[in-house]
C-alpha positions as a Markdown table, in Angstrom:
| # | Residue | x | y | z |
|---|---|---|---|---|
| 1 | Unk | 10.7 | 85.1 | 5.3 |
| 2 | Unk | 11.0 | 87.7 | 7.7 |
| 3 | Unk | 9.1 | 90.5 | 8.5 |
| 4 | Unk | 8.3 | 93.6 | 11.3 |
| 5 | Unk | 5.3 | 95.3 | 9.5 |
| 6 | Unk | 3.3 | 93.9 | 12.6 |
| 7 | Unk | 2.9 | 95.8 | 15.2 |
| 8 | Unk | 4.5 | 93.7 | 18.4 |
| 9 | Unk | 3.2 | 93.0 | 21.6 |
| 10 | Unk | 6.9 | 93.3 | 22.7 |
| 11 | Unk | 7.0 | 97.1 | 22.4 |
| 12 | Unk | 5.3 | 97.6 | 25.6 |
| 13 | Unk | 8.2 | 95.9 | 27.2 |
| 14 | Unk | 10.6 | 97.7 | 25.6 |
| 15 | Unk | 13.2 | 99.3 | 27.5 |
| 16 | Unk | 12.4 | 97.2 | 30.9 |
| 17 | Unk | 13.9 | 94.8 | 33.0 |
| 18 | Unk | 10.9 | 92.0 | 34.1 |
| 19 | Unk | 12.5 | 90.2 | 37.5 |
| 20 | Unk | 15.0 | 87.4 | 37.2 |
| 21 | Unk | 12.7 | 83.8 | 37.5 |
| 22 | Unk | 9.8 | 85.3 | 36.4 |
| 23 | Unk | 7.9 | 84.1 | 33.1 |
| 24 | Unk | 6.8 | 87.3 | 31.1 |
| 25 | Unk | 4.2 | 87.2 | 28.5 |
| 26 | Unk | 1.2 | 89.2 | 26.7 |
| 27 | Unk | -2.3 | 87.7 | 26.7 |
| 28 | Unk | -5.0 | 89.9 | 25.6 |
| 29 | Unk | -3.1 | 93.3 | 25.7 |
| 30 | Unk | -2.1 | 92.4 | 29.3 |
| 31 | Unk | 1.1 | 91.7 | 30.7 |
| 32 | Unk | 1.1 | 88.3 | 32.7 |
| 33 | Unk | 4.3 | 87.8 | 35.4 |
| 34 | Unk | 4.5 | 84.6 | 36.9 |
| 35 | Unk | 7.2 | 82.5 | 39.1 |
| 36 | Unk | 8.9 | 79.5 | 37.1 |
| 37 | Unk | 7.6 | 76.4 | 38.9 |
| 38 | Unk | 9.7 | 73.6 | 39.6 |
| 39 | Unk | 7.5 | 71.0 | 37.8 |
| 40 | Unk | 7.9 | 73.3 | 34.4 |
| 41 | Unk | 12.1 | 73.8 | 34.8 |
| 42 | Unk | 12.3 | 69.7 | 35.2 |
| 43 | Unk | 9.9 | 69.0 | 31.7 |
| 44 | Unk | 12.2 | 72.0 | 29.8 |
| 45 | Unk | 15.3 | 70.6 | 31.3 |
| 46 | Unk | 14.4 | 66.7 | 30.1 |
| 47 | Unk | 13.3 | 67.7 | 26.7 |
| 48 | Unk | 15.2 | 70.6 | 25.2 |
| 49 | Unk | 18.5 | 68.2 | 24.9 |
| 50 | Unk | 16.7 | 65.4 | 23.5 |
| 51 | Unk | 15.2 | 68.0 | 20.9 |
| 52 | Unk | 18.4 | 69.4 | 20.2 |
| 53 | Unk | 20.2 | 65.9 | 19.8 |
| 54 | Unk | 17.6 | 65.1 | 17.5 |
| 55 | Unk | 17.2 | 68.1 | 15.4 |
| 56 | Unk | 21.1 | 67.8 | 14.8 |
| 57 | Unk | 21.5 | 71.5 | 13.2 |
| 58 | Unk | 18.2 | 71.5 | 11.1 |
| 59 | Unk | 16.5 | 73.8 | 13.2 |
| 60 | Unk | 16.9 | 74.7 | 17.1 |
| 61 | Unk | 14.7 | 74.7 | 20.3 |
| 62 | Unk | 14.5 | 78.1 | 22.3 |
| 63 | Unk | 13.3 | 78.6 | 25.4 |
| 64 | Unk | 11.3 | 81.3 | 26.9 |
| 65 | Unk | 12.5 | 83.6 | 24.0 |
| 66 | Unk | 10.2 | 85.9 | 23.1 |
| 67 | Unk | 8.3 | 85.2 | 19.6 |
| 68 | Unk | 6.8 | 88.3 | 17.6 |
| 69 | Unk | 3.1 | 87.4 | 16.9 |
| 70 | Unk | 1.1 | 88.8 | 14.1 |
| 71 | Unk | -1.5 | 90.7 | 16.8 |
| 72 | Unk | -0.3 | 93.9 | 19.7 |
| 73 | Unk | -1.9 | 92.1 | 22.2 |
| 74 | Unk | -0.1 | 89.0 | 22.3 |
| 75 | Unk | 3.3 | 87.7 | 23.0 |
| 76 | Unk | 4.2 | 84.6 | 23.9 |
| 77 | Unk | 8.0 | 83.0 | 25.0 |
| 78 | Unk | 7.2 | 79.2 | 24.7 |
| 79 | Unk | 8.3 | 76.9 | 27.5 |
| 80 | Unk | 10.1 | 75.2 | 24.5 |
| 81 | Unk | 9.9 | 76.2 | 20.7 |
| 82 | Unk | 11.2 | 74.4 | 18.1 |
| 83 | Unk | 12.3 | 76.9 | 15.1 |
| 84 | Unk | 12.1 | 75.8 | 11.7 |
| 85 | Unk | 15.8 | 75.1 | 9.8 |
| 86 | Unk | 16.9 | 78.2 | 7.9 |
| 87 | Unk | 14.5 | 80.4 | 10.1 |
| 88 | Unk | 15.9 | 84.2 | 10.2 |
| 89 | Unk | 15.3 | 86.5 | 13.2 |
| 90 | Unk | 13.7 | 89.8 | 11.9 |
| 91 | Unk | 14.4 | 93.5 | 12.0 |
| 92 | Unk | 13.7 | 93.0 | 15.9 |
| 93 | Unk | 16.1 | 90.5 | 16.4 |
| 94 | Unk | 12.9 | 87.5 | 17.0 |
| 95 | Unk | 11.8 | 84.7 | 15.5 |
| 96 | Unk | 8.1 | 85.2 | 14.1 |
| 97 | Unk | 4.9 | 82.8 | 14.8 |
| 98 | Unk | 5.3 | 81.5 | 10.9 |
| 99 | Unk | 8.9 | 80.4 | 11.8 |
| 100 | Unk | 7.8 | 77.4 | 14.3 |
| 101 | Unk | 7.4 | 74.0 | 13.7 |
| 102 | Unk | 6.0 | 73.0 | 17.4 |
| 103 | Unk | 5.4 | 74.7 | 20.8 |
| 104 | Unk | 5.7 | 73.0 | 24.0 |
| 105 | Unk | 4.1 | 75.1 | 26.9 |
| 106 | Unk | 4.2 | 73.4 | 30.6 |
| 107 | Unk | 0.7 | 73.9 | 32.2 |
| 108 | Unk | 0.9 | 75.3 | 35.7 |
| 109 | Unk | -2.0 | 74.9 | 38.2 |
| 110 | Unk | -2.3 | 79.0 | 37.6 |
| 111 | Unk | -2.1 | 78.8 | 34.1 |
| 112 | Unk | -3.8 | 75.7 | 33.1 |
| 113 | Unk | -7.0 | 77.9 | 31.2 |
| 114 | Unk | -4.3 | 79.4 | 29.4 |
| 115 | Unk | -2.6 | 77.1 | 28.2 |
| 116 | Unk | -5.6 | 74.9 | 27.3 |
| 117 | Unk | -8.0 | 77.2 | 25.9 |
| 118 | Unk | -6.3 | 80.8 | 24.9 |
| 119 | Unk | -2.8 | 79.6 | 23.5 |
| 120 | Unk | -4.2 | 76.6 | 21.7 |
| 121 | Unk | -6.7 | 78.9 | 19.8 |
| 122 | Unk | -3.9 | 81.7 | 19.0 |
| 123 | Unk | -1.3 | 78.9 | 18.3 |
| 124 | Unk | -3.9 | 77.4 | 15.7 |
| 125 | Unk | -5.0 | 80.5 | 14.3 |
| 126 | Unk | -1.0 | 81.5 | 13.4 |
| 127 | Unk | -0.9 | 77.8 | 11.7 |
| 128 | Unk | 1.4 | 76.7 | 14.3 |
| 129 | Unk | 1.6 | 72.9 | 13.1 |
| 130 | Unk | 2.0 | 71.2 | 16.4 |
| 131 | Unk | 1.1 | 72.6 | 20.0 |
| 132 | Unk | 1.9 | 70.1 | 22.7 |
| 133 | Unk | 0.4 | 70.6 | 26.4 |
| 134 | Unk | 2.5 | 68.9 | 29.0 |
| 135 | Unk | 0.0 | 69.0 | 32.4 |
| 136 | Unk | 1.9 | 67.9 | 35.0 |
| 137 | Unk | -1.1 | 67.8 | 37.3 |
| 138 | Unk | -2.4 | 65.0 | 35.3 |
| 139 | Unk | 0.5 | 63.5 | 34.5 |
| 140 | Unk | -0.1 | 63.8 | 30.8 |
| 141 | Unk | 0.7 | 65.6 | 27.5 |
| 142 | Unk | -1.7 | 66.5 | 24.6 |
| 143 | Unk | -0.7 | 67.0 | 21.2 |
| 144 | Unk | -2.6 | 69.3 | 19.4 |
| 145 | Unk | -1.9 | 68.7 | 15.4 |
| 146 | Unk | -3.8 | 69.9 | 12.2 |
| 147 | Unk | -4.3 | 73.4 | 12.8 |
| 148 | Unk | -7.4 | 75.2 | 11.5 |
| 149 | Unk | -7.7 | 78.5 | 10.8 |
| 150 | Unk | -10.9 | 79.2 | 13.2 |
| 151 | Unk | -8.9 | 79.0 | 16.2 |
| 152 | Unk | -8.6 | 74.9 | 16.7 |
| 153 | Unk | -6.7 | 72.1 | 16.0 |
| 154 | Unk | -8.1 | 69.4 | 14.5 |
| 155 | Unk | -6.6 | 66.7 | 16.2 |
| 156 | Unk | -5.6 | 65.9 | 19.4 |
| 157 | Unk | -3.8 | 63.2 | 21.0 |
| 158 | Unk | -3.0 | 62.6 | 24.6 |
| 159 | Unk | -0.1 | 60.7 | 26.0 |
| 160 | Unk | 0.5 | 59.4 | 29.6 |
| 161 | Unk | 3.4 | 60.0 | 31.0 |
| 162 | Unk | 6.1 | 57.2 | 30.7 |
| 163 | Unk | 5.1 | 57.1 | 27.1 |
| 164 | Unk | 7.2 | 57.9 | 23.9 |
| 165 | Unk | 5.7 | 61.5 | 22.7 |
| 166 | Unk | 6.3 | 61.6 | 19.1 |
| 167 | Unk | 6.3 | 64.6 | 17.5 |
| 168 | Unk | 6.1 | 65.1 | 13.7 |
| 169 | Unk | 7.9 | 68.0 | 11.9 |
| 170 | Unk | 7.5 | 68.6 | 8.7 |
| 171 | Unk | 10.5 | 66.7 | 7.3 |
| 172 | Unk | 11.7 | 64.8 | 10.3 |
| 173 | Unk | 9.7 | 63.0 | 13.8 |
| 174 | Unk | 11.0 | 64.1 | 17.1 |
| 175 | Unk | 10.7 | 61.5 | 19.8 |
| 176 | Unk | 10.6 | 62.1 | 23.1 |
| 177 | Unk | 10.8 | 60.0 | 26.3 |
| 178 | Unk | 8.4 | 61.4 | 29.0 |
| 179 | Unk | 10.2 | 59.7 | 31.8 |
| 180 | Unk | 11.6 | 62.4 | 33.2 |
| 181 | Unk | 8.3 | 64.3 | 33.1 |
| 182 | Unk | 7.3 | 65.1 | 37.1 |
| 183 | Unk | 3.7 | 64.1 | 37.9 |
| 184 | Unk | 2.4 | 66.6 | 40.3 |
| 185 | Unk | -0.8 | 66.0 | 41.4 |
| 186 | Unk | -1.0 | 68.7 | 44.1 |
């Protein structure tokens, strides 16, 4: 299903050039620039192959790609988003909010209310089925599940790093070792 009826919060980047290393998103009708940290390049560099060994062709896993939302004030790139198999990019050339199975965001000392508190209530309010939370800081992930339509998730699991994370798709559970995870307390 595909669709570009919505309004994106995308437009008001269209046409310009956001600076190399520099995350780029839309939170509340404001555009949010901030510098890659080196704790969130190591957590997408040790899970997007295992996601992609695992997903073997039924879906893939994107990286800050820009995602079209179904509200003008707020566009999201994932740290990691895993897109549903057979998912179509719309008129736009995107993936939509309805077309992914999990998003894994990195929480950055900066962005930590954020991540927590904003992007799990828009996540759950799209449906997104799984939101995971990887906090580096506490050396810990939390996976939101059971998305309700008010703006939570239902459920909520956190797991220490050095744990298996397992991640449940809809036809298919993605494990991941959190090994590699950095803990960065400071």
């Amino acid at each position: 299903m595909t669709s570009t009826t919505t309004e994106s919060a995308w437009d008001a980047l269209e046409g310009a050039n956001p600076p190399r290393g520099y995350r780029v998103e839309i939170t509340d009708g404001k555009i949010i620039m901030t510098p890659h940290g080196e704790s969130r390049w190591e957590v997408v560099l040790s899970a997007a192959p295992q996601i992609r060994t695992q997903l073997a062709g039924r879906g893939r896993v994107l990286s800050d790609v820009m995602i079209d939302f179904p509200s003008p004030r707020f566009g999201y790139a994932p740290d990691l988003a895993v897109v549903a198999p057979g998912a179509e990019r719309n008129a736009r050339h995107r993936f939509e909010w309805h077309d992914l199975e999990a998003v894994i965001e990195v929480a950055s000392p900066s962005g930590r209310d954020e991540d927590h508190l904003r992007k799990v209530r828009t996540y759950a309010e799209c449906g997104i089925p799984l939101y995971v939370v990887v906090d580096p800081a506490a050396a810990v992930c939390t996976v939101h599940s059971a998305p309700q339509p008010a703006g939570s998730y239902r459920e909520a699991e956190r797991v220490p790093f050095g744990n298996d994370l397992f991640l449940p798709l809809a036809d298919r559970t993605l494990v991941l070792s959190t090994d590699g995870f950095p803990a960065d307390p400071g």
